[in-house]
C-alpha positions as CSV (number, residue, x, y, z in Angstrom):
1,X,33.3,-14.2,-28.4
2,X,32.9,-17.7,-29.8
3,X,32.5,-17.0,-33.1
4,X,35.0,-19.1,-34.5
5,X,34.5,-21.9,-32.7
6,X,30.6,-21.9,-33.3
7,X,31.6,-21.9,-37.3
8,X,34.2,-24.4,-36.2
9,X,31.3,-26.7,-34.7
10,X,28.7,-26.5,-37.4
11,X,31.3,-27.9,-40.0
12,X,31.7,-30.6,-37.4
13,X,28.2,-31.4,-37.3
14,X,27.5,-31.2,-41.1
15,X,30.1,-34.6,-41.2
16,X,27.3,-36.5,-39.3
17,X,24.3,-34.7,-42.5
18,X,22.7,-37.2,-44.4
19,X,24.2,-40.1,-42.8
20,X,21.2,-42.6,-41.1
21,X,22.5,-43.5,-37.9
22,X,25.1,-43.2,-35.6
23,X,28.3,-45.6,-36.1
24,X,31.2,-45.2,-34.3
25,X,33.3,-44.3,-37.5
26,X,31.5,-41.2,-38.0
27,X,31.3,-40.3,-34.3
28,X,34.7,-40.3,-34.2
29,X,35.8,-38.4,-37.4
30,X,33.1,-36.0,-36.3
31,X,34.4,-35.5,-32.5
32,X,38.1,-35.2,-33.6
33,X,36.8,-32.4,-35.9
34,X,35.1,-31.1,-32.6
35,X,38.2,-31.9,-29.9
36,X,40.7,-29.8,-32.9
37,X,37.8,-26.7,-32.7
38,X,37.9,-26.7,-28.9
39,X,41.5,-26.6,-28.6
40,X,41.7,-24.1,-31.4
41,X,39.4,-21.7,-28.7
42,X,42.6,-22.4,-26.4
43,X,40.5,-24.5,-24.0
44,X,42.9,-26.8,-22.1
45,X,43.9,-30.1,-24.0
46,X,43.1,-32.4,-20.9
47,X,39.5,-30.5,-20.5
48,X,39.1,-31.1,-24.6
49,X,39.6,-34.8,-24.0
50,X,37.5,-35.3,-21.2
51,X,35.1,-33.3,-23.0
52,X,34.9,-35.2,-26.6
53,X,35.3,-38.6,-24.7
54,X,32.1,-38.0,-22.6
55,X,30.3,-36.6,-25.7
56,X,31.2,-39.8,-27.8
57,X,30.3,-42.4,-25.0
58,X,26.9,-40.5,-24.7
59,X,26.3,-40.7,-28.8
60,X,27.4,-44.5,-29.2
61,X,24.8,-45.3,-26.1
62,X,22.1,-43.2,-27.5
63,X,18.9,-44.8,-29.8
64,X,18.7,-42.2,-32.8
65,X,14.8,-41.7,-33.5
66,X,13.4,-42.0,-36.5
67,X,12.5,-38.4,-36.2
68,X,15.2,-37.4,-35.3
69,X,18.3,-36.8,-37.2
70,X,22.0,-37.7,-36.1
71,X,23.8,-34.6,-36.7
72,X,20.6,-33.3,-34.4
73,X,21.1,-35.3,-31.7
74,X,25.2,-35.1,-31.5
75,X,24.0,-31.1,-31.0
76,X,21.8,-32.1,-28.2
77,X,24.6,-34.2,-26.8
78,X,27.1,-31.4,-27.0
79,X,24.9,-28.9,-25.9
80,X,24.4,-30.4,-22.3
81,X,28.0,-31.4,-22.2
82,X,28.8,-27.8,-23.0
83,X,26.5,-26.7,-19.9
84,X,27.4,-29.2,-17.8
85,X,31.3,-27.9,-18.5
86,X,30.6,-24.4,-17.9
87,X,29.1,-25.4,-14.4
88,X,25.5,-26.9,-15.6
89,X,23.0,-24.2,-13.2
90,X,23.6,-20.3,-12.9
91,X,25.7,-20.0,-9.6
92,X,24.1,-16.6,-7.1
93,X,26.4,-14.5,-5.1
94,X,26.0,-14.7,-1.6
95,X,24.5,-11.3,-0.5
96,X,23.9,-12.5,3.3
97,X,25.4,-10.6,5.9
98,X,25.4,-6.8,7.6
99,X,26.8,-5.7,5.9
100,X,28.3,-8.3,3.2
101,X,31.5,-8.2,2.3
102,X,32.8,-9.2,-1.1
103,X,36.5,-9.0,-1.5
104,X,37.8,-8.9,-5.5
105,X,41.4,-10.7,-6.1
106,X,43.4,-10.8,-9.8
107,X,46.1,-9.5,-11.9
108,X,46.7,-6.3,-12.4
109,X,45.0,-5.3,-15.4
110,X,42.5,-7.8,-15.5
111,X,39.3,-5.2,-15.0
112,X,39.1,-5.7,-11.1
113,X,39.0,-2.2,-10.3
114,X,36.6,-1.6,-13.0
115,X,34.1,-4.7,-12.3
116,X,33.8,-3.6,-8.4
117,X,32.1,-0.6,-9.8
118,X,30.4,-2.2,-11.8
119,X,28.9,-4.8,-9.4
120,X,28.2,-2.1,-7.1
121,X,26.2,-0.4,-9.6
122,X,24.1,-3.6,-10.4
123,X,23.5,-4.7,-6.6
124,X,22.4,-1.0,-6.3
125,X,19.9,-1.2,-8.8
126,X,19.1,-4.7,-9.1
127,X,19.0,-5.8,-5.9
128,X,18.9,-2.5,-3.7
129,X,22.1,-2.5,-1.8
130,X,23.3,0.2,-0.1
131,X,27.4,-0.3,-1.1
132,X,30.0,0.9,-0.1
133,X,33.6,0.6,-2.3
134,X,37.1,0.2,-0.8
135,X,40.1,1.4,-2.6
136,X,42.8,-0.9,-1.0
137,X,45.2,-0.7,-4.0
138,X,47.9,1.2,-2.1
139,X,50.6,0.7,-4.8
140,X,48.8,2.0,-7.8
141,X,47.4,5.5,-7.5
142,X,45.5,5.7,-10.4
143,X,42.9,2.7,-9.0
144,X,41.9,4.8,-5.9
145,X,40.9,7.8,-8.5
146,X,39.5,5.0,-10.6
147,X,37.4,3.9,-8.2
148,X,36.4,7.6,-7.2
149,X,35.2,8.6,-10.7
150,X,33.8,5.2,-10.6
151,X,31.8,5.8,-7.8
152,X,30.9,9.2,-8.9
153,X,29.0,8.2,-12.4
154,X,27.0,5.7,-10.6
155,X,26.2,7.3,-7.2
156,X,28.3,4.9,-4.8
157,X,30.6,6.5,-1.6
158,X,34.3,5.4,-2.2
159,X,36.2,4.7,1.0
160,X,39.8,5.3,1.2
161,X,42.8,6.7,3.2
162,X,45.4,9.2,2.0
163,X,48.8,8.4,3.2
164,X,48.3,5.1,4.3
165,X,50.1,2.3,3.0
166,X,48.6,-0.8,5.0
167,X,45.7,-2.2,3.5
168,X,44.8,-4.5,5.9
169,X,43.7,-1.4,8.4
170,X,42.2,0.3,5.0
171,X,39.7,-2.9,4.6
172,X,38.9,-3.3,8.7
173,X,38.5,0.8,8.4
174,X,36.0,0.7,5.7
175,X,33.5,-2.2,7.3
176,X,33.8,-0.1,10.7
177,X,33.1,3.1,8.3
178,X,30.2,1.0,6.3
179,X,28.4,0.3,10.2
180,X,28.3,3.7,11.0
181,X,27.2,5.2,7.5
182,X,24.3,2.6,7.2
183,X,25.9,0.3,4.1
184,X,24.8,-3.2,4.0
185,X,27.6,-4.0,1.2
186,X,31.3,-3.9,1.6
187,X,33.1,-4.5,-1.7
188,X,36.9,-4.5,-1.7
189,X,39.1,-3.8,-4.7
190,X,42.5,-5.1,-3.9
191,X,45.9,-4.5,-5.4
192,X,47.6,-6.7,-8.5
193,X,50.8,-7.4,-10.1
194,X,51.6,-8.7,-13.6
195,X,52.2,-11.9,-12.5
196,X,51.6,-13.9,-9.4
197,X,54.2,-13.2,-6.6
198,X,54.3,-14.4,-3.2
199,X,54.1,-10.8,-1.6
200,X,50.1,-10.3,-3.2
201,X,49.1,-13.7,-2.1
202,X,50.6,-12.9,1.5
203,X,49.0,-9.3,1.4
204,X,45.0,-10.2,-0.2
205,X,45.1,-13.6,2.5
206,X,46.2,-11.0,5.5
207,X,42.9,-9.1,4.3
208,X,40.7,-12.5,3.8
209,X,41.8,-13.3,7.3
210,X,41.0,-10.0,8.4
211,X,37.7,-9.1,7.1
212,X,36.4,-12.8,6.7
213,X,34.6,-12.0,3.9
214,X,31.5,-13.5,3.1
215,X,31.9,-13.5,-1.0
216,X,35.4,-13.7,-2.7
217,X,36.1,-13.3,-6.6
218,X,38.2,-13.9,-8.9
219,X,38.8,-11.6,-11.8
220,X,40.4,-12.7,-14.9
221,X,40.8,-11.2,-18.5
222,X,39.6,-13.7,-20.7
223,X,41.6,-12.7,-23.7
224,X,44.9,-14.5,-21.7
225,X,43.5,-17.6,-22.5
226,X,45.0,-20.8,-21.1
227,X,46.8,-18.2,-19.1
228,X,43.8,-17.0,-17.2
229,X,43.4,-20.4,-16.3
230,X,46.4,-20.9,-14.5
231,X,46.2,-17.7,-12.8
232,X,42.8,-18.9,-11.3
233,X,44.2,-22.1,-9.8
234,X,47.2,-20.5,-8.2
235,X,44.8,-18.4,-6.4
236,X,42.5,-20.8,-5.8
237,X,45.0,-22.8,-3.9
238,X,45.9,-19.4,-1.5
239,X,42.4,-17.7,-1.5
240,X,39.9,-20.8,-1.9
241,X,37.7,-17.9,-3.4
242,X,33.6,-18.4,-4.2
243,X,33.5,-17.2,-7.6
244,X,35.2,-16.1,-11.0
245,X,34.4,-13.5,-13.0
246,X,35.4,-13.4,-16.8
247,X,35.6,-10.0,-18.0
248,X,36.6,-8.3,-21.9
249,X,34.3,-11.1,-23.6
250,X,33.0,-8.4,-25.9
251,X,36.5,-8.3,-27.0
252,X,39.3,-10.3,-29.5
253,X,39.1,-13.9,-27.5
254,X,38.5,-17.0,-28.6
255,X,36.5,-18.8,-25.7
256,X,38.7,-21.0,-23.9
257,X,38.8,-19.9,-20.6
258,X,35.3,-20.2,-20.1
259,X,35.1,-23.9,-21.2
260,X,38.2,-24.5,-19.0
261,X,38.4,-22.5,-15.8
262,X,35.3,-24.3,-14.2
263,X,36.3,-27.9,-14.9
264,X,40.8,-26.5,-13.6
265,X,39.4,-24.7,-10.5
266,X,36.5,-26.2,-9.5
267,X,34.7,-23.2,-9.1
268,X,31.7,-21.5,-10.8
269,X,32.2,-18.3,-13.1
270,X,29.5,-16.1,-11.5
271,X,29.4,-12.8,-14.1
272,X,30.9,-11.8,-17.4
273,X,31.7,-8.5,-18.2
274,X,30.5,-7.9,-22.2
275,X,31.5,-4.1,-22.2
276,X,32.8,-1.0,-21.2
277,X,29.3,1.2,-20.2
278,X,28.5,0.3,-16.1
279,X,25.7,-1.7,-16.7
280,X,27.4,-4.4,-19.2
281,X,27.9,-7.2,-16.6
282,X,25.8,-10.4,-16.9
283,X,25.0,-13.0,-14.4
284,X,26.8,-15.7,-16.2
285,X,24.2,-18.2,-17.7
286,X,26.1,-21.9,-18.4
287,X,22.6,-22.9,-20.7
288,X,22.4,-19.8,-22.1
289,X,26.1,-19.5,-22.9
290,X,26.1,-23.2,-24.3
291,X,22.9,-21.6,-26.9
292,X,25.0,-18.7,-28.1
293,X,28.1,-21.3,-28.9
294,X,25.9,-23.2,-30.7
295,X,24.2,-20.7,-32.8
296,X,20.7,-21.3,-31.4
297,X,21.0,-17.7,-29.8
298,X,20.0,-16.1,-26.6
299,X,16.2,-14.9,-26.6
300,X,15.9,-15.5,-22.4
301,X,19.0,-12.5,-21.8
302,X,17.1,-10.7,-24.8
303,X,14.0,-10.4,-23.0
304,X,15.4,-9.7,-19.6
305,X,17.2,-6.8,-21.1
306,X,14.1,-5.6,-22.7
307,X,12.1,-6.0,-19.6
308,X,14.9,-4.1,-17.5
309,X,14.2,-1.1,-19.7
310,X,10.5,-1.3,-19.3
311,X,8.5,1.6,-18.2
312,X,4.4,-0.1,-17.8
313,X,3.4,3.7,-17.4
314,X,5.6,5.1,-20.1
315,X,3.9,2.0,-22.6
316,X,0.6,3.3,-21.4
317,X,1.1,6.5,-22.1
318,X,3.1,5.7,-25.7
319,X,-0.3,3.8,-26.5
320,X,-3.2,6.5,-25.8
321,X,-0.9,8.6,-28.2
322,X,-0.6,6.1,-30.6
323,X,-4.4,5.5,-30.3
324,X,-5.0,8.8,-30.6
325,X,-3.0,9.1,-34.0
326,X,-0.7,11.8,-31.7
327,X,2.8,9.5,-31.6
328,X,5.5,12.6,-32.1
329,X,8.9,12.9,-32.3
330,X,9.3,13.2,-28.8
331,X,8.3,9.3,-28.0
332,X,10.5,8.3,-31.0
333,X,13.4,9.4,-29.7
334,X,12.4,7.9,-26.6
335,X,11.9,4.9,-27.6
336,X,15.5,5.2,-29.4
337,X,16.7,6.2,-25.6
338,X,15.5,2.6,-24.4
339,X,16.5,0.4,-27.2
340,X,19.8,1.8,-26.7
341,X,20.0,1.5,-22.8
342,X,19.7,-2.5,-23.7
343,X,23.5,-2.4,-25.3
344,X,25.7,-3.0,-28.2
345,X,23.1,-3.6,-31.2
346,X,25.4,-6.3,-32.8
347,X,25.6,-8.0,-29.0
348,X,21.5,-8.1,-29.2
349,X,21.5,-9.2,-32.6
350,X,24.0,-12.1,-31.7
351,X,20.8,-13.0,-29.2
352,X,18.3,-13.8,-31.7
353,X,19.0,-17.3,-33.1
354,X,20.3,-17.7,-37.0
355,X,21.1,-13.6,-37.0
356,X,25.1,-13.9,-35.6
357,X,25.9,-16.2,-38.5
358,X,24.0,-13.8,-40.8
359,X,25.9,-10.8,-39.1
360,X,29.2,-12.0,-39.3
361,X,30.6,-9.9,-41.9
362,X,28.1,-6.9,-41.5
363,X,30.2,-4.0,-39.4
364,X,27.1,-2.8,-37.5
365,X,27.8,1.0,-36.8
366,X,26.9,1.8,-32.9
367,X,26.7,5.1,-33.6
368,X,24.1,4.4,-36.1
369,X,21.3,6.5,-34.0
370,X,23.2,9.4,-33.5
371,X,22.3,11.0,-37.0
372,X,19.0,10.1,-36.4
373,X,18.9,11.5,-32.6
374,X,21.0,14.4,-34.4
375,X,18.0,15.7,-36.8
376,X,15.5,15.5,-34.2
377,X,17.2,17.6,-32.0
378,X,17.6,20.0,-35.0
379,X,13.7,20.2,-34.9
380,X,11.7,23.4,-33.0
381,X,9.5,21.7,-30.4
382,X,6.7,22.3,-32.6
383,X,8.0,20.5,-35.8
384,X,8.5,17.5,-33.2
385,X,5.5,17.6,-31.7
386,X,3.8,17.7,-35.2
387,X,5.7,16.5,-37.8
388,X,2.6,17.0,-40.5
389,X,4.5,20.7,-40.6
390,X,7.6,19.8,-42.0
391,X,7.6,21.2,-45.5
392,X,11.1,21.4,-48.0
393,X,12.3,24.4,-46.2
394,X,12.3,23.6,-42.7
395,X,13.7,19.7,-43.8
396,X,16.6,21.8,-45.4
397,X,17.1,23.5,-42.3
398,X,17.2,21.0,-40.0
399,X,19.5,19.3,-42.5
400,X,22.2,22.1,-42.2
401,X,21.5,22.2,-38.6
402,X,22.1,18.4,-37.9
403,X,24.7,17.9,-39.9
404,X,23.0,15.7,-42.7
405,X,21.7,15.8,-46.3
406,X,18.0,16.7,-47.0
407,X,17.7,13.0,-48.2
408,X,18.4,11.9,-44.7
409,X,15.5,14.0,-43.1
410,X,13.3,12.5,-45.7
411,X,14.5,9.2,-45.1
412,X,13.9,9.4,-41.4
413,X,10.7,11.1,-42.0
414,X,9.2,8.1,-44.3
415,X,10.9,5.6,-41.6
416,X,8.7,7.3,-38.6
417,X,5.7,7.5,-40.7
418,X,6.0,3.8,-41.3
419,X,7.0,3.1,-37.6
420,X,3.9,5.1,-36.6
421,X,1.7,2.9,-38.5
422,X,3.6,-0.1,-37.2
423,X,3.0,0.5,-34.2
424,X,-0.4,1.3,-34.1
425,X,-0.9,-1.6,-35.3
426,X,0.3,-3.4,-33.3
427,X,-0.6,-1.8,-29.9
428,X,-4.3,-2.0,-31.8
429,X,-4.2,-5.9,-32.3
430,X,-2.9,-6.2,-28.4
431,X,-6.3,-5.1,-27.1
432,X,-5.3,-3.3,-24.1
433,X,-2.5,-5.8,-23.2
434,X,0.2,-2.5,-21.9
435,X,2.4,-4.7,-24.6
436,X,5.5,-2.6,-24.9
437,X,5.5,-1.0,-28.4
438,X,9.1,-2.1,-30.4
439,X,10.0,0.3,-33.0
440,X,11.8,-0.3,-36.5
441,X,15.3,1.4,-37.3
C-alpha cells in the first residue's frame, strides 16, 4: 500500500533540491505536484485541497534554517499534516464493560466476518479477554460456518442459533449466554449487502438499540477507494459508530481511503488488517502510517513485532548453547519458527527505512524458508544435533529426501556455520544482556 504515492511524493520534493529557500513559486509547483499524487491515491479531491492548502500556508510562514534544507522541511511539514489527516494520536478501543460488547457493521464482503475473529484472537492474547463471537448473519450461511472454523483455529466459543432468523434475539441471546459462561467480551458479526439498503440499516440499528453496545466498528475494504468512503458516512449518519477498520491493505490499493475516511466521517480508523493469517491486524498508528508514506519506514511496529515473539527464557537458553559452541540445528529452525511468526518478510522489510524503495522490484518469495525448514527435517536427530557429522553421503541423502540439490545442503550448511559464528558474536559482545540473538537468511 502506498507505494506509488510515496514514489509519487519524493519526485515532488526533489522540485524544492537545490533551491536556497522557500518562495512561493516553488511551493506551489511543488504542492500541485503533491495535491495531483494525492488524488492519484483516490483520496477525495476536497480532502486533497484542504490538505495541500494547509501544507503551503505552513511552508510560506515557516523560517528555513541554515541547516536545514527546503525540500527537508516541506517533508517535515507534510509529515505532520499527513498525521494530523489520519487522526494525529492512535485511537484505543473501549474494552470497559461486563462483559463488552463490540458490535461490527459493513458491506458484505468487506472482511467483517473475518476481522471479528481476528480481533477476538488479539484481545485473547493481547489483552486477555475471555470472548465470546456472535454469528448474527442470518441471510448468509456460509458466515456462521465462517465464524465457527474461525473460532476453532484460534480457540474462541462461537454463539449462534439454528433455525432462527431474528437477529436481534440472536445478539440479546448471546450476552445472556456470555453472563452465564463467564465471557467478558461480546463481539457481534452482523449481516451485509452489496450496497447500502434501508432494510440493513433498520436491522444493525434494532441490534445497536438492543444490545447498547459499548464499541461499534466500521469495516471497510480499502481497495473500493473513494467508495469506502462513502459507505462510511452513510453509516455514520444511521449507526454513529466508534471506530473504522480498514482491512486488505496488504493488497492492490492505492491509499486513499485512509487519508480520506477520517477527515469525511469524523471518526478515527482504530486497526488495519495487513493479511490473511489471524494475527495480521495492527492497531492503526497515524505517525507511524505517515513514516511508511514517506519512506522513512516503520522501526517502532518492527520492534513490537519482534518483542511479541520474544521468549527471555528461550534467548537464555539459545545463549548458553551458543556459549558453549553447542548451537544445532534444532535452535536454527527455531529461530526460523519466530522470524516467521512476525509476518510477510517483504511487509517487515518495508519497515526498515530506505529498504521498500530498494525492494520495489525484488519479488521476495515467502516461501523462501520452506527449502531450508525442508532439509532440516530431512536430517536424523543426530545429524541435527551435530552437524560436524555431515559428510557427502548423508548431504546427498538428505538432498533426495528434501527435495533439493546437494548444492543446496551445502549452501545451507556454510550459511549456519556463518550464522553460528554470527551469533556468537554477538551474544559474546552483549555481556550477559539476555539480548535476543537475530539470525542471517
Amino acid at each position: 500500500m502506498f507505494e506509488n504515492l510515496s514514489e509519487r511524493l519524493e519526485r515532488s520534493f526533489k522540485l524544492l533540491r537545490g533551491e536556497g529557500r522557500i518562495t512561493e513559486l516553488n511551493v506551489a509547483e511543488t504542492l500541485k505536484d503533491v495535491r495531483r499524487a494525492l488524488l492519484d491515491a483516490d483520496v477525495n479531491y476536497k480532502v486533497a485541497k484542504n490538505f495541500t492548502d494547509t501544507v503551503r500556508d505552513k511552508a510560506m510562514g515557516q523560517n528555513v534554517l541554515s541547516s536545514v534544507k527546503p525540500s527537508q522541511l516541506m517533508v517535515k511539514i507534510v509529515h505532520d499534516e499527513l498525521t494530523a489527516l489520519m487522526g494525529g494520536a492512535t485511537a484505543d478501543i473501549n474494552l470497559k464493560g461486563s462483559p463488552v460488547v463490540i458490535l461490527m457493521s459493513g458491506l458484505q464482503g468487506s472482511g467483517k466476518t473475518t476481522f471479528s475473529g481476528k480481533l477476538a484472537y488479539m484481545l485473547k492474547s493481547k489483552k486477555s479477554k475471555n470472548p465470546l463471537l456472535v454469528a448474527c448473519d442470518v441471510y448468509r450461511p456460509a458466515a456462521i460456518e465462517q465464524l465457527r472454523i474461525l473460532g476453532g483455529q484460534t480457540g474462541i466459543s462461537v454463539y449462534s442459533e439454528e433455525g432462527n432468523k431474528n437477529p436481534v434475539e440472536i445478539a440479546r441471546h448471546a450476552i445472556d449466554e456470555a453472563r452465564k459462561l463467564g465471557k467478558d467480551l461480546v463481539i457481534i458479526d452482523t449481516a451485509g449487502r452489496l450496497a447500502v439498503d434501508e432494510q440493513m440499516m433498520q436491522e444493525i440499528a434494532a441490534i445497536k438499540n438492543a444490545v447498547n453496545p459499548h464499541e461499534i466498528l466500521f469495516v471497510v475494504d480499502s481497495m473500493t477507494g473513494q467508495d469506502a468512503v462513502n459507505t462510511a458516512k452513510e453509516f455514520n449518519d444511521r449507526l454513529d459508530f466508534d471506530g473504522v477498520v480498514l482491512t486488505k491493505l496488504d493488497g492492490d490499493t492505492r491509499g486513499g481511503a485512509a487519508l480520506s475516511i477520517r477527515t469525511v466521517v469524523d471518526k478515527p480508523i482504530k486497526f488495519i488488517g495487513t493479511g490473511e493469517k489471524m494475527d495480521a491486524l495492527d492497531v492503526f498508528h497515524p505517525e507511524r502510517m505517515a513514516d511508511r508514506i514517506l519512506g522513512m519506514g516503520d522501526i517502532i511496529s518492527l520492534v513490537e513485532r519482534a518483542q511479541e515473539q520474544y521468549d527471555e527464557e528461550e534467548a537464555k537458553r539459545i545463549q548458553k548453547r551458543l556459549a558453549k559452541n553447542q548451537f544445532d540445528f534444532n535452535d536454527f529452525m527455531g529461530q526460523i519458527r519466530q522470524v516467521k511468526k512476525m509476518g510477510n518478510i517483504k511487509d517487515l522489510a518495508s519497515m526498515i527505512p530506505g529498504v521498500s524503495k530498494m525492494m520495489k522490484n525484488i519479488e521476495v518469495d515467502e516461501n523462501a524458508f520452506k527449502a531450508i525448514e525442508a532439509i532440516i527435517q530431512s536430517m536424523t536427530p543426530g545429524e541435527r544435533s551435530n552437524p560436524a557429522i555431515l559428510n557427502g553421503s548423508r548431504r546427498q541423502r538428505i538432498a533426495q529426501g528434501s527435495g533439493t540439490t546437494a548444492q543446496e545442503v551445502n549452501k545451507l550448511l556454510k550459511q549456519f556455520d556463518e550464522t553460528r559464528k554470527m551469533m556468537r558474536m554477538v551474544t559474546t559482545s552483549s555481556k550477559g544482556n539476555n539480548r535476543m540473538p537475530v539470525f542471517r537468511k
